[in-house]
DOMI-801851 format. One record per residue (C-alpha): residue in three letters; residue number from 0; x, y, z. Coordinates in Angstrom, 3 decimals, padded with zeros to 6 digits. Example, Ala and Ser with C-alpha at 12.3 -4.5 7.8 and 13.67 -1.06 7.14 Angstrom:
2
NODE   residu   num         c1         c2         c3
NODE      ALA     0    012.300   -004.500    007.800
NODE      SER     1    013.670   -001.060    007.140
//
This chain:
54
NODE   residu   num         c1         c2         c3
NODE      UNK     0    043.601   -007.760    024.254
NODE      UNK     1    043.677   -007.005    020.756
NODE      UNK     2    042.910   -003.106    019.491
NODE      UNK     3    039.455   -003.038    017.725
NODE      UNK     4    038.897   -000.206    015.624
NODE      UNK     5    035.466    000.623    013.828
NODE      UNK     6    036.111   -002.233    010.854
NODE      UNK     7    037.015   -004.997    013.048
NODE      UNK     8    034.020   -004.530    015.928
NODE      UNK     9    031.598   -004.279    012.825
NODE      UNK    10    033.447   -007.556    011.077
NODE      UNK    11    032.528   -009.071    014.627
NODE      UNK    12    029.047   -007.993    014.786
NODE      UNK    13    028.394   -009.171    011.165
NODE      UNK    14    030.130   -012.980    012.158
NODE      UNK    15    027.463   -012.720    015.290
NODE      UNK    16    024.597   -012.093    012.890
NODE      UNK    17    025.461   -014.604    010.548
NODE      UNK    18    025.615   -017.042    013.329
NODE      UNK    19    022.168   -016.499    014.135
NODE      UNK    20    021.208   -017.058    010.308
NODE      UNK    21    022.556   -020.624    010.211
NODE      UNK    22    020.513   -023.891    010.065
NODE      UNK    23    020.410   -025.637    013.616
NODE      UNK    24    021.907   -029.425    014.391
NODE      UNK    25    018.610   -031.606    014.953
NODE      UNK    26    020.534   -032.966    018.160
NODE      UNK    27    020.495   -029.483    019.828
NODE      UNK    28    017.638   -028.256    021.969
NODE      UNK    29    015.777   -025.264    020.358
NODE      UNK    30    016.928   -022.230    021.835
NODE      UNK    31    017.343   -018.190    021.613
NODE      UNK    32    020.314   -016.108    020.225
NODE      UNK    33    019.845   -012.971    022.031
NODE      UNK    34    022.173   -010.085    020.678
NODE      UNK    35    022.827   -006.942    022.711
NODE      UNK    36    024.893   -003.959    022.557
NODE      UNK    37    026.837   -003.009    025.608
NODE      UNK    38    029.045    000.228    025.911
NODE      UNK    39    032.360   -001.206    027.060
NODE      UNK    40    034.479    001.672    028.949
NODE      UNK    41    038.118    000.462    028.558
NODE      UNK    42    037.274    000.381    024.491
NODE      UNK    43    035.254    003.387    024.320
NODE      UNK    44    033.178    001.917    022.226
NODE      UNK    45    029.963   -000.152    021.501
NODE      UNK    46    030.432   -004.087    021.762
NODE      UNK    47    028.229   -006.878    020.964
NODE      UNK    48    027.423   -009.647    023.406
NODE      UNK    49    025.577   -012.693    022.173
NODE      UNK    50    023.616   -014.857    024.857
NODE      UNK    51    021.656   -018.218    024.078
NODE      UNK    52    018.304   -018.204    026.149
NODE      UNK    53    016.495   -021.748    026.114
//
């Protein structure tokens, strides 16, 4: 597993939100980008996790 630092887990977290930001395919269903932050214990850090609800 690679070693994230502060820069690299808030790169990530910026690539999740501008995910969210871009236009949806007509073919997909509509559906939910639900972003949460999770303490992960082996990083000792914060970490985002990105779920699709539809």
């Amino acid at each position: 597993m690679p070693k994230l630092n502060r820069r690299t887990f808030l790169a990530s977290a910026a690539a999740a939100g501008a995910v969210r930001t871009l236009p949806l395919t007509l073919s997909r269903a509509p559906s939910r980008r639900v972003l949460t932050l999770v303490y992960d214990k082996s990083l000792g850090m914060m970490r985002a996790v990105d779920r699709i609800v539809r």
